[in-house]
Structures are given as structure tokens and as C-alpha cells.
C-alpha positions in Angstrom: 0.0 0.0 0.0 1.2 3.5 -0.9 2.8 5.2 2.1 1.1 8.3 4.1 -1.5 6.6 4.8 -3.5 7.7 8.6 -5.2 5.5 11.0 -8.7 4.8 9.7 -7.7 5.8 5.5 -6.1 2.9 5.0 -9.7 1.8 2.7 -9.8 4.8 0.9 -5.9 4.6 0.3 -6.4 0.9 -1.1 -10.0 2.1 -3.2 -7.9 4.8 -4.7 -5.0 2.5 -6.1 -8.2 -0.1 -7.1 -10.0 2.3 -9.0 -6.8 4.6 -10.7 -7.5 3.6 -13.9 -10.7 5.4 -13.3 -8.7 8.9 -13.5 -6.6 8.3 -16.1 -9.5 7.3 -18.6 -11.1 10.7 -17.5 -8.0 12.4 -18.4 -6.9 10.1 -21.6 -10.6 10.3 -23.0 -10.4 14.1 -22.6 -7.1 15.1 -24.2 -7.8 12.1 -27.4 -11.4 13.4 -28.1 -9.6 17.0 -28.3 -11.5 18.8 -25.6 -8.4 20.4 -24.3 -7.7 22.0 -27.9 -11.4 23.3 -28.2 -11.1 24.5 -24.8 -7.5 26.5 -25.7 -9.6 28.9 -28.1 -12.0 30.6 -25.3 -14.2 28.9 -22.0 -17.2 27.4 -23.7 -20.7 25.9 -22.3 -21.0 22.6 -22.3 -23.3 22.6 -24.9 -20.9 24.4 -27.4 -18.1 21.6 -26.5 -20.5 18.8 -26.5 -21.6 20.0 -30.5 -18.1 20.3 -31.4 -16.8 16.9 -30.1 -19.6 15.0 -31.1 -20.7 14.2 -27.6 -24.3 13.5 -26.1 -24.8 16.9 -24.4 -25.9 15.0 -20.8 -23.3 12.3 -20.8 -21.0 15.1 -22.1 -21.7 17.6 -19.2 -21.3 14.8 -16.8 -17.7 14.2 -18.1 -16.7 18.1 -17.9 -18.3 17.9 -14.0 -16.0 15.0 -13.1 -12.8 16.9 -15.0 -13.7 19.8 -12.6 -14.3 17.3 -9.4 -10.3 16.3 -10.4 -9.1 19.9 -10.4 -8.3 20.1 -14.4 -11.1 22.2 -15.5 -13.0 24.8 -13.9 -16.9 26.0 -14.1 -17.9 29.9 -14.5 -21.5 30.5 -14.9 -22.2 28.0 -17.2 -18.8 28.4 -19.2 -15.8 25.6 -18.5 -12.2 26.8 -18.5 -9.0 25.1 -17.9 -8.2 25.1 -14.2 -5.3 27.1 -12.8 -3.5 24.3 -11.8 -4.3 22.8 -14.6 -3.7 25.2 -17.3 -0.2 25.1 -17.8 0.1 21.7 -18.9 -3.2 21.3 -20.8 -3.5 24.6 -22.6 -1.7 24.3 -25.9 0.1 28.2 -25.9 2.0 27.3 -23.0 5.7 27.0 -22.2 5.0 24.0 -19.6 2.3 22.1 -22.2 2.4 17.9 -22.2 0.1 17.7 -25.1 3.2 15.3 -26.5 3.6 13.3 -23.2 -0.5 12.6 -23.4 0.0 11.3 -26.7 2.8 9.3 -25.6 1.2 7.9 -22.5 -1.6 6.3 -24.7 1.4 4.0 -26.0 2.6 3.4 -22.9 -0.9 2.0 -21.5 -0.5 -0.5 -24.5 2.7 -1.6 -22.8 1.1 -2.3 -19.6 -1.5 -3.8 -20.6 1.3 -7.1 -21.2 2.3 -6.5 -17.5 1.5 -10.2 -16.9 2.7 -12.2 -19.9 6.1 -10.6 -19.3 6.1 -11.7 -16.1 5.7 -14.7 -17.6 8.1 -14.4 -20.0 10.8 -13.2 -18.0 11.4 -10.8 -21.0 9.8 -7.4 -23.0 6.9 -8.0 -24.7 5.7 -5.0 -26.1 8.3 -4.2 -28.5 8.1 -2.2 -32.0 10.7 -4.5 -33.8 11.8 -3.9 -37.7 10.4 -0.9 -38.0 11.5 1.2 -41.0 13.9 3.8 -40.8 11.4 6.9 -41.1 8.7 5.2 -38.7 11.7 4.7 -36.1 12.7 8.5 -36.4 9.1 9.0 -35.7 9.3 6.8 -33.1 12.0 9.0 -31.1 10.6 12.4 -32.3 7.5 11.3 -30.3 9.4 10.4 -27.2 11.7 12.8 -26.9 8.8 15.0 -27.6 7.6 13.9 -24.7 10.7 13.8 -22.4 11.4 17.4 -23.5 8.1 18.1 -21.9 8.8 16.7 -18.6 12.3 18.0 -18.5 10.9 21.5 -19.1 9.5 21.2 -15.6 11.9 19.3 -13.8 14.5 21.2 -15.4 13.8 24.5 -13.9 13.4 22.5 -10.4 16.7 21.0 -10.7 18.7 24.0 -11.1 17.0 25.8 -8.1 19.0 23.3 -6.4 22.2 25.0 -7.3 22.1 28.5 -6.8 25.5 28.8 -6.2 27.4 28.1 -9.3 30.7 29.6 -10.4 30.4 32.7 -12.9 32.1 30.1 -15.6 33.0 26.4 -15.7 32.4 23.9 -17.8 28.8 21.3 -17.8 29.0 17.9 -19.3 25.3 16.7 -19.9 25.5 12.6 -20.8 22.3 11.2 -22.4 21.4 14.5 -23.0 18.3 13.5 -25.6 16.3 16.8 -26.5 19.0 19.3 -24.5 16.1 20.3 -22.0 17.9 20.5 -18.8 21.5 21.5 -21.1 19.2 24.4 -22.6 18.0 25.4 -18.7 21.3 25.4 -17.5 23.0 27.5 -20.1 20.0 29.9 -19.8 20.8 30.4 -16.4 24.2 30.6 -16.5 25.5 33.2 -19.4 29.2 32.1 -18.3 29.5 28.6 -18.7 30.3 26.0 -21.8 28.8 22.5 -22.3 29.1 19.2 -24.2 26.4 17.3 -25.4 26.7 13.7 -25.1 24.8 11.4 -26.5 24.1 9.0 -29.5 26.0 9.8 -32.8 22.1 9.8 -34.5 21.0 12.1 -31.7 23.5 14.5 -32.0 23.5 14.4 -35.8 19.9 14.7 -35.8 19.5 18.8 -35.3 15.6 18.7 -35.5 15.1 17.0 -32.1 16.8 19.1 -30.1 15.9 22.7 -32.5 15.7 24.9 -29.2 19.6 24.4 -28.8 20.3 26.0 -31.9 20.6 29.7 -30.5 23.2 28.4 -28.0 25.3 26.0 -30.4 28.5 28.6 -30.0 28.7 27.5 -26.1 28.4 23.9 -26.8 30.4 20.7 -28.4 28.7 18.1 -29.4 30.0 14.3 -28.3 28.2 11.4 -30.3 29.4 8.5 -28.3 27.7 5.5 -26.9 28.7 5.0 -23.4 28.3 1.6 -22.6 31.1 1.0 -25.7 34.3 0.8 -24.4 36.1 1.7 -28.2 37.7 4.7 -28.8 35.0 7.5 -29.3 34.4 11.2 -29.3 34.2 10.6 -25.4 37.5 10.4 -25.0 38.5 13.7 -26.9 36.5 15.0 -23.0 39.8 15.4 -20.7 39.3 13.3 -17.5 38.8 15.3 -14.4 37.8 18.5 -16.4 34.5 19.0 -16.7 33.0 21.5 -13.0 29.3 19.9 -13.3 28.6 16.1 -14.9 24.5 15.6 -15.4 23.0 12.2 -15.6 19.8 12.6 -15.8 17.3 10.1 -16.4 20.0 7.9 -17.9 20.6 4.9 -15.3 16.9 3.2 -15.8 17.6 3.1 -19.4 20.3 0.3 -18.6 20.6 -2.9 -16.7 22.6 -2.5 -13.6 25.7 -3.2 -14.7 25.3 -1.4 -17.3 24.5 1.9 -14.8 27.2 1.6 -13.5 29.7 1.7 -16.2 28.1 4.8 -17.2 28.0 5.9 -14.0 32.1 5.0 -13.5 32.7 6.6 -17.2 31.1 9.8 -15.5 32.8 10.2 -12.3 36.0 10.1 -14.4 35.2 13.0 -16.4 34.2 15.2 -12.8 36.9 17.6 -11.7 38.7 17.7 -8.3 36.3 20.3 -7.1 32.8 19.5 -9.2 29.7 18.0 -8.3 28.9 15.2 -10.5 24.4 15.4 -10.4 22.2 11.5 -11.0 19.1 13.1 -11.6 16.6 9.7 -11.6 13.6 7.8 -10.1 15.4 4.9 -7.8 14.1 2.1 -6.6 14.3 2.5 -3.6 13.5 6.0 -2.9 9.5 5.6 -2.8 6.5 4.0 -4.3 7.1 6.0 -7.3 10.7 4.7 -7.9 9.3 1.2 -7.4 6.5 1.7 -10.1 9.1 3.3 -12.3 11.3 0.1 -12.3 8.1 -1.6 -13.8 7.9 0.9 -16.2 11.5 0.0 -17.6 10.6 -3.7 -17.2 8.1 -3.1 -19.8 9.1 -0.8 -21.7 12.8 -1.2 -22.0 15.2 -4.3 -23.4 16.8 -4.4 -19.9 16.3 -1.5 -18.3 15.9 -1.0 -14.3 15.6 1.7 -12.0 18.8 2.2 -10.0 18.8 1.6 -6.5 19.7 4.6 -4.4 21.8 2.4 -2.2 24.0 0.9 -5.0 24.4 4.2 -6.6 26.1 6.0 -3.6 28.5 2.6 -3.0 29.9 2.8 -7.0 30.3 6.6 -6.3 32.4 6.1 -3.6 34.0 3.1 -5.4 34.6 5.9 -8.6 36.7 8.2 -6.5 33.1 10.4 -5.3 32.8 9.8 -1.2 30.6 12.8 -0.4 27.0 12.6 -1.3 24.0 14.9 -1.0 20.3 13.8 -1.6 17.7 16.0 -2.8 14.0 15.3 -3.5 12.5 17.4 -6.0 8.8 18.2 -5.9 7.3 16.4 -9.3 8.9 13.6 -7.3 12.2 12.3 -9.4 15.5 12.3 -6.7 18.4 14.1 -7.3 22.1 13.0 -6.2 25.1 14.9 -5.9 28.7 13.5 -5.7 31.8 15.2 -5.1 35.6 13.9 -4.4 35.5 17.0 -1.7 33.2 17.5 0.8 33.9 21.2 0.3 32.9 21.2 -3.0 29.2 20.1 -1.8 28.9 22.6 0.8 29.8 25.5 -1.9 27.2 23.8 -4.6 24.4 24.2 -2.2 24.9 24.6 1.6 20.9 24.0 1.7 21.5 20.3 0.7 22.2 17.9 3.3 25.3 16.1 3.5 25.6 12.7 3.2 22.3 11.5 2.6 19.0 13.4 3.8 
């Protein structure tokens, strides 16, 4: 059962993790019928969205009541409106949107709909095999569509975590995908250079990450694959020289092992007196981290959330004794390593030392 729960809730805690699904059909049913896209234009009755959308106007009101009972829409008169929690992420004009992530989630219930047979297969299931080149670009426009979304939120969180950066230095962003959190970094700090790491197909392929095209002259781009232990463009990256090293959302791509070559590959590159950052959802960490791993196990050849616990060991292992944990508030974890303790203490002073 979820944690939190008080004496006498534990029914209601269990009928909420029974029923879920419930929610998530609201919200799915909403955003495919294109509600949220009428609803972007100007508030409207729930006679004019019911026309529009094709919808029987009484089971269609009773819908847009239970999207205001959940706190996404809201009820003026007789007009509906996005809520205000609710309007950055559904209305399509703004900068923190997931129209992409909804779209992508559709997939993903697909996925977990084979949560038993690969249990009983002790392997993926739902798996888009020998697809065509184009349909595979596709494929990765979609998701990192999606990530980017995310990461524009949990970007700006992250970096609130480090308000006291150097006026220059040098960031090394690994598995850097769409260049969200790279793009919030450099935004925020005018002083500082970066590499982006990842894929040679990623980095070569400028229309997913377009919004890092007005910063190219600060960055150098590294097309590697880090779980290859060939020569590479990684190597041209000096050991020890890079102030901040970002893994973020990287780990739970990977088996275990796999983690922590990646992660030993990036305490290498961390100077004497950076702070190298695992941005992630672990195992370990809460009931979100656990449901997480599950969501590798399906959706991923042989991927698994890290374990907190494992992580901080290999870090130490790597040459990175000094830890701080931080717990951000759309609920990912971030870890900081350093080979000083010093060097934590200027990063942040407001993060805890050695594991809060």
C-alpha cells in the first residue's frame, strides 16, 4: 500500500490504487477526443463543447463535471475553463504544455497492458521490432517529444537546487536527448560552456533538439555510446575536467551493470572540485521509484531503476565519497557527488550532507 496513509484511511488509500484507472480514462478520454484543444480557443458551455466533439450533451456535461471534481477544468456560470493548476500543462500556448507526453502515455498503456505475460516471460513483450527507418525517427521524435516536456518542468526544479554556481565552468550533460535540462542550464548561467553527449544519430539529428540551436556557439557536441568501451568522441572530453557532470534520467535506461559503467565513465570526467548530479527515479527511494522500475521492465530491453543504495557505493568506489540527496517536488531524486566534501557545501549549503 502507498505510504502516508493515517489510521482509519487505510480503505480509501487501497480504493484509490483499485479504482486509478478510473482517473486516467477521464484524463486520456479528454485530451484524445480533443477537448483540451477546443477548450485552448476561449471557456465554452457545455453545450458548445459537446456540438463540437460530437458528444451526447448529458453524458458530455457529466464528463466536464467529473474533470472539474479532479481539479483540471474549472466551471464559471455556465462556461468551462481550464483550471489554474491545470492550465499550464493542458493549454496548448503554453511554455510548460504535455500535449506530446499525453499522446505518448496512450502507447505506454498499451505496454502495460502485457504487464503479466512478461512476467511470464521473463522478457519485453511490447516491443516495435523492424520498424523502417522513417517510422523509427518518428518513433524517437515522439518520445523525446515527450521527455522534452517533462524535462521542461523538472529542469527549472533541478537547477533551483544549485544556486550557487561559479560565474564560468564547464557542464557535461551525458544522455542529453532533447538538450532540456543542457538548454536550462546555459539559460541560467551566461558564463558557462557545455558538451552534449549522446548517440551519434541524436547528435547528428538537429531537428530534435531545434531549441539548442541559438546556444550552439557554447556547446560541443560528443556522439558517443557510453556503454562501448572503443575509442570514441568521449575520450576527446579530458578526465577530471569537466565542473558539473548531469545524468539525468540515464541509469533506468540500462541494466545494472550497465549503470554503473556509465556511471564510472562519469565520475572520471568530474573535476577535483565539481559535483557530479544522478538526476533519476530509484528504486528505492519511494512508491514512485518502485512503479518506475516496472515501467523500464516493460518498456525497455533491460532497463531497471537504480537503486539509491548501489548508486552511492559505486560513487564512492569511482573516486566520489561525499553525497547529497535531494527530493524534488514532481517527485524524481536528485544525487550529488563530489571527491570533496567542500565542493558540496559550496554547490548548495541548503542540501544535506551525506544523505538526507
Amino acid at each position: 500500500m502507498m505510504p502516508d496513509s493515517e489510521p482509519g484511511s487505510e480503505f480509501l488509500r487501497f480504493s484509490d490504487l483499485l479504482t486509478g484507472y478510473r482517473i486516467s480514462a477521464v484524463l486520456m478520454t479528454a485530451h484524445r477526443s480533443g477537448l483540451f484543444a477546443c477548450m485552448a480557443e476561449r471557456p465554452a458551455s457545455s453545450a458548445e463543447l459537446c456540438a463540437r466533439l460530437g458528444w451526447d450533451s448529458a453524458y458530455g456535461q457529466r464528463l466536464l463535471d467529473c474533470l472539474c471534481a479532479l481539479g483540471l477544468l474549472a466551471k464559471k456560470g455556465n462556461r468551462y475553463d481550464f483550471s489554474r493548476c491545470a492550465q499550464p500543462y493542458l493549454h496548448s500556448s503554453s511554455p510548460c504544455r504535455q500535449q506530446q507526453t499525453l499522446d505518448f502515455e496512450q502507447q505506454l498503456i498499451d505496454s502495460w497492458s502485457q504487464l503479466e505475460t512478461t512476467l511470464q516471460g521473463g522478457k519485453r513483450i511490447f516491443a516495435a521490432d523492424g520498424l523502417p527507418p522513417e517510422e523509427l525517427h518518428r518513433a524517437r521524435q515522439r518520445y523525446l517529444g515527450a521527455m522534452d516536456e517533462a524535462a521542461g518542468v523538472r529542469a527549472g526544479e533541478l537547477w533551483q537546487c544549485c544556486p550557487n554556481l561559479a560565474a564560468s565552468g564547464v557542464m557535461l550533460d551525458i544522455g542529453a536527448g532533447s538538450g532540456a535540462y543542457l538548454r536550462e542550464f546555459l539559460q541560467r548561467s551566461p558564463g558557462w560552456s557545455a558538451h552534449f553527449c549522446d548517440l551519434p544519430d541524436i547528435v547528428a539529428a538537429e531537428d530534435l533538439h531545434p531549441q539548442l540551436h541559438p546556444l550552439r556557439a557554447r556547446i560541443s557536441w560528443c556522439g558517443c555510446n557510453l556503454l562501448d568501451d572503443g575509442p570514441s568522441d568521449f575520450d576527446r572530453i579530458a578526465e577530471q575536467s569537466c565542473d558539473i557532470v548531469l545524468l539525468s534520467n540515464v541509469l533506468h535506461c540500462q541494466s545494472a551493470e550497465e549503470s554503473l559503467r556509465a556511471l564510472r565513465k562519469a565520475a572520471a570526467k568530474t573535476s577535483a572540485n565539481g559535483v557530479l548530479l544522478v538526476h533519476d527515479f530509484f528504486a528505492d527511494a519511494d512508491w514512485r521509484g518502485a512503479l518506475y522500475d516496472l515501467h523500464m521492465m516493460l518498456n525497455t530491453y533491460n532497463g531497471t531503476a537504480p537503486r539509491q543504495s548501489e548508486i552511492v557505493a559505486a560513487a564512492c568506489r569511482f573516486g566520489l565519497p561525499h553525497h547529497s540527496t535531494r527530493h524534488l517536488p514532481s517527485g524524481s531524486t536528485l544525487l550529488a557527488f563530489a571527491r570533496a566534501e567542500e565542493a558540496l557545501r559550496a554547490f548548495d549549503p541548503q542540501i544535506s550532507r551525506n544523505g538526507r
